[in-house]
N, C-alpha and C positions, 0 to 999 in steps of 0.2 A: 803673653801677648798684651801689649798695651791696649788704655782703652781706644777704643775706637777704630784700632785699627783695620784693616779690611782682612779677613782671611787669605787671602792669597798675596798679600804683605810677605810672606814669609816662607819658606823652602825649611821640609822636613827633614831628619835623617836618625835612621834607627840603626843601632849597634849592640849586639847582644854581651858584649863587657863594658861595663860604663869606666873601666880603665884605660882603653885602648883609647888614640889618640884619634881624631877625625884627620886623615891624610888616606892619600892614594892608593891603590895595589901596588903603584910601579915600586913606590918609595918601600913598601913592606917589601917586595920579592928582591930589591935592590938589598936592604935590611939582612935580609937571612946570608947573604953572601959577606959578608962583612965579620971579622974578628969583631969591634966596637960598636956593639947593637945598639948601646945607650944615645950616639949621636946619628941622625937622620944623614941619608945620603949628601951629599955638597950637590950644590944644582946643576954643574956640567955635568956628574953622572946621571943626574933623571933628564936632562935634557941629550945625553946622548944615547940614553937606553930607547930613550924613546924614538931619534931617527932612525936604529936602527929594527925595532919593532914596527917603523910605517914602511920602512924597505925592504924587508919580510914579509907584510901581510900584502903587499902592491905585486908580489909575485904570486900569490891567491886569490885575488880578487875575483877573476876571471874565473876561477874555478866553484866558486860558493854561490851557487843556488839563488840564496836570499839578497844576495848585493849586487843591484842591478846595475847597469853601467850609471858611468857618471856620478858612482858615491864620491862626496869628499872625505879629508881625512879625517873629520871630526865625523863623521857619518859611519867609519867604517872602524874609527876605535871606539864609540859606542855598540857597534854591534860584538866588536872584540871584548870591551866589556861587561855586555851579558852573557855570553858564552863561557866567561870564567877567566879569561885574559886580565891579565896583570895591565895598568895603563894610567896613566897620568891623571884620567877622569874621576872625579868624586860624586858617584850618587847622592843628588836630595829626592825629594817629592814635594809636588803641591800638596798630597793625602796626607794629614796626621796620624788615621790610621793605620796606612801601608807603613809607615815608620816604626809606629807602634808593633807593627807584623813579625819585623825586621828587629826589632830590639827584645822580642818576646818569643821569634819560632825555633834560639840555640841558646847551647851552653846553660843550662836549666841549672846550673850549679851555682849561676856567677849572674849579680847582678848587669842588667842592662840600661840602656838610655839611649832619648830621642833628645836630636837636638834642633832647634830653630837658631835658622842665620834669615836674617833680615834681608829682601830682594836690595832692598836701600844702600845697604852695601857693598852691593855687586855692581860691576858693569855689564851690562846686559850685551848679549851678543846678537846682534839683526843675522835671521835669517839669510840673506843676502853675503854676509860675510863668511857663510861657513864655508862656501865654494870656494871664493875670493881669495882666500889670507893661507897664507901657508902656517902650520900651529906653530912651529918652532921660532920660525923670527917672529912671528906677529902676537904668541899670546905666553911664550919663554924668554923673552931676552932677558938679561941681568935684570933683576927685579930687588925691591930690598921689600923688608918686613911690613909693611905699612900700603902695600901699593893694595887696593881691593881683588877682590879675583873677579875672573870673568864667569855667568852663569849662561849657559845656552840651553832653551826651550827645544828639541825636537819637533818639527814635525814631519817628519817623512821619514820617521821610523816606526812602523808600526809594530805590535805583539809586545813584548817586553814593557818598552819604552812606554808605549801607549798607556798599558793596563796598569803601570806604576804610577805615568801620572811622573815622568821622571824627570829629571832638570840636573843637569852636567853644571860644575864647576870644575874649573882648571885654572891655568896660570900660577898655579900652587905646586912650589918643587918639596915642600916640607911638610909641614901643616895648615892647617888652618888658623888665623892666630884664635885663641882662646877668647878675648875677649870680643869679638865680632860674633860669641855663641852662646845661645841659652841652652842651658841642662838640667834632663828631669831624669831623676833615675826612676829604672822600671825594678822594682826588688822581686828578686830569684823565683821567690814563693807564690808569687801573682801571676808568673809567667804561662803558666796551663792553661789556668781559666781564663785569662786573657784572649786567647791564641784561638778557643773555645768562641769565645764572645764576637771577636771579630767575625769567626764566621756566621755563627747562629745570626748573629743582630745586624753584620755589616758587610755580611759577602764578601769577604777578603780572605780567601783564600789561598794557597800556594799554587794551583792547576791553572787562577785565575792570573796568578801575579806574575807567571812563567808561560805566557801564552802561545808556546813554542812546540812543536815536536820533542825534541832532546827537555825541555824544562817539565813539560808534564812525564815525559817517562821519569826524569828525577824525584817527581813530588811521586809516582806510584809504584817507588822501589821497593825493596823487601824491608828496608827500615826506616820508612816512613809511617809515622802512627795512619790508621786509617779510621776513615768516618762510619763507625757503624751502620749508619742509613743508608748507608752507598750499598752495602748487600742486601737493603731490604726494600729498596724504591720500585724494582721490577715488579715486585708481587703486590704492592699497597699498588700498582696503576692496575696488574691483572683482575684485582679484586673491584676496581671502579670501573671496568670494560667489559666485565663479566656479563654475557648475556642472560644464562643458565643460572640455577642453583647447583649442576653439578660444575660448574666450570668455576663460581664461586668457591664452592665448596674443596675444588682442588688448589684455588687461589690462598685460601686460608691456611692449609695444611702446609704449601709451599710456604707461605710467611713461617708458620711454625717451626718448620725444619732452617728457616733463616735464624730463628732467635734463639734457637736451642745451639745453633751454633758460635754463638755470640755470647752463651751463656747467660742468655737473657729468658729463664726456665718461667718464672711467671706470666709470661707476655706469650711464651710459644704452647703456656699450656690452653691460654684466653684461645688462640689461634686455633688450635686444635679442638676445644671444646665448639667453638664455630662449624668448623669443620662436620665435625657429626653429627648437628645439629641440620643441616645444610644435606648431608647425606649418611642416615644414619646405617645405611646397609656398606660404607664400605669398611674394611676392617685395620689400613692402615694406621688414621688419625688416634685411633684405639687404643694401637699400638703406642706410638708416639709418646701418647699421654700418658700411659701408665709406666713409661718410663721417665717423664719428667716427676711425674706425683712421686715414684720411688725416690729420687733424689728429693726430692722436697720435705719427704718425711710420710707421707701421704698414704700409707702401703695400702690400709681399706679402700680407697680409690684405687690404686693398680692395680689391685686384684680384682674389685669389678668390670674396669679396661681388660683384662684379659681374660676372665671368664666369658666377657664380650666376643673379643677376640678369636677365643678358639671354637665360641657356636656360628659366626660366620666363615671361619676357613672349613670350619669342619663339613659345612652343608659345600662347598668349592670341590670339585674333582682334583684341582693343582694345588690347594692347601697345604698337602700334608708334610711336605720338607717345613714348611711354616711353621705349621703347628707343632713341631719336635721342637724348634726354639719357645715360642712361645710357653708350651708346658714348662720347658728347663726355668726361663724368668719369672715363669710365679711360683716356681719352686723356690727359687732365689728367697721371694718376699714370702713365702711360709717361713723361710729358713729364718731369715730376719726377724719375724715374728715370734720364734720360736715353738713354731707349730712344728715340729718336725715328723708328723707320721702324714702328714699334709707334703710336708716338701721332700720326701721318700716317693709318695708315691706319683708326685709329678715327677721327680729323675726318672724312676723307674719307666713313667709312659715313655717322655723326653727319649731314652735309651732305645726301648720299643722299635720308637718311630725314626731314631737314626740320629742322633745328636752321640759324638763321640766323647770318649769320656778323655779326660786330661789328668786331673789329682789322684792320688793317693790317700788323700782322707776322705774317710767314707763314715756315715751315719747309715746304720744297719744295710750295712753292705753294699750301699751304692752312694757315687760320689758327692759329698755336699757343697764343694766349693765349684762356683761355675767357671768358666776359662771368661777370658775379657770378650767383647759382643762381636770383636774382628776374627775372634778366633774361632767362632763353632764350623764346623763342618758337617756334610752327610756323611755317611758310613755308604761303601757299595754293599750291593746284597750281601756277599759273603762275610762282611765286615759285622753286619746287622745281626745276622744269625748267632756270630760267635759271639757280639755283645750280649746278645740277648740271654743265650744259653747259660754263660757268666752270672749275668744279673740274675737268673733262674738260681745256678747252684748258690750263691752266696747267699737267697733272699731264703734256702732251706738250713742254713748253718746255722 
């Protein structure tokens, strides 16, 4: 940017390959049809692809929801190309950052780049015009290299448009010429924390920048990265509306079981030590904990979490399927210990109380390796008896 110039001197545009050329969809989708990739469409193909893609979408019009009557045709191949439509129009933005968005949220392999075109060299489109001019004779006729292109401001398209901050160039059957453009590259490696930054510090988001039905289902597909805080914002408000210390105290736990899922074991263990603090007679958070402490390394803390644990199930009349897990897990953490006449005789209770056994390898005759936490089951009564009677003859062999 020169000095002095005004910020809005200038239209952004972000591309996540700083090799690709600044030109159109029509001319790329025209591109791929072509045995000779290396030379750009001739301008009677983009300009007859293009009549026949407004007498195409002039038979929908009528049918789509968002395009109220009376759009023009520049009106309604901007909404064609946000939707993903191939079309004559070249996004910029006034936002440096949304550029920036755009040159940083793909292709994480390959460097990117924003570029600035000066508005100075554009002929500006009056509102007034868009109704007016038919695109093909008034902004395609035979044109040579040098002619400027035209840039049109929207305003009476809202969502997309709006939230980009967007500005259409056309009258361009090929490129853009090169020297009408600044380029910054954006290098490969920055591309994360970028992407990062923009939201944290600048609210640029993709949910934001697609303000559409179909654009935000795209941003919350199955492989879109997602923002950790987004499964944890419910519980950090239930914990600030909380009237109670027990309605905190289940606010907290509910965080915990958020960050353990997230793998965020230190923060869920912080959450959970709240928790019991807050309500120290319930026997869940307990739980919790002393299964994050185990992973953490922590077993003297799990094992007091679960000694916790099984004198409050155990005072509970509905406890005791509980407490058959519970024995089996700090049996687990004797085992890890190496306590083993310790982690015998919690399988052994564990068994007792109806935990089914799975291994084959057994440290004095009863099983030391536990099944994964998805897998324990009850035993029914008749199930219980013969384990039992089992773990009886082996524990006399």
């Amino acid at each position: 940017m020169t000095r002095g110039a005004a910020p809005d001197s200038f239209l952004y545009r972000g591309q996540a390959d700083s090799d690709w050329d600044v030109n159109c969809s029509a001319v790329r989708r025209l591109a791929t049809n072509r045995a000779d990739t290396q030379q750009a469409p001739a301008h009677p193909a983009v300009v007859s692809y293009l009549d026949s893609l407004l007498r195409e979408a002039a038979q929908h019009v009528g049918k789509w929801a968002d395009l109220p009557g009376g759009f023009s045709q520049l009106q309604i191949l901007a909404q064609l190309q946000h939707f993903g439509a191939a079309t004559p129009l070249i996004d910029f933005t006034l936002n440096p950052f949304v550029a920036l968005w755009f040159a940083s949220n793909d292709r994480l392999d390959r460097d990117g780049a924003v570029y600035t075109l000066s508005r100075r060299d554009l002929r500006e489109i009056d509102e007034s015009d868009v109704g007016a001019k038919d695109i093909i004779s008034y902004f395609y006729p035979e044109t040579t290299w040098d002619d400027p292109p035209y840039v049109w401001f929207p305003k009476r398209l809202p969502g997309r448009a709006e939230h980009q901050q967007s500005a259409f160039v056309l009258g361009v059957t090929s490129q853009i010429a090169p020297y009408r453009l600044k380029k910054c590259v954006v290098a490969k490696g920055a591309k994360t924390e970028l992407i990062r930054e923009l939201r944290d510090d600048y609210g640029i988001r993709e949910e934001d920048l697609f303000a559409d039905l179909p654009g935000f289902a795209q941003a919350n597909s199955v492989s879109r990265h997602l923002d950790d805080g987004r499964s944890l914002q419910l519980w950090f408000y239930q914990v600030e509306v909380a009237s109670t210390r027990k309605e905190r105290a289940i606010a907290h736990a509910r965080l915990g079981l958020a960050h353990s899922a997230i793998r965020d074991v230190e923060s869920a263990v912080q959450h959970y030590t709240k928790a019991i603090e807050l309500d120290p007679d319930h026997p869940g958070p307990f739980h919790n904990r002393a299964r994050e402490l185990t992973l953490m390394g922590d077993f003297a803390g799990a094992l007091t979490d679960y000694d916790t644990e099984i004198v409050l199930l155990e005072g509970d009349d509905t406890g005791s399927p509980r407490v058959a897990e519970v024995y089996w897990l700090r049996g687990t953490v004797h085992q890890r210990l190496e306590q083993m006449e310790r982690a015998v005789g919690d399988f052994k209770k564990a068994i007792e109380l109806g935990v089914k056994r799975y291994h084959s390898e057994t440290v004095g005759g009863i099983v030391a390796h536990p099944p994964a936490h998805a897998e324990y089951q009850l035993l029914t009564s008749d199930e219980t008896e013969g384990d039992r009677a089992a773990a009886a003859d082996e524990g006399h062999r």
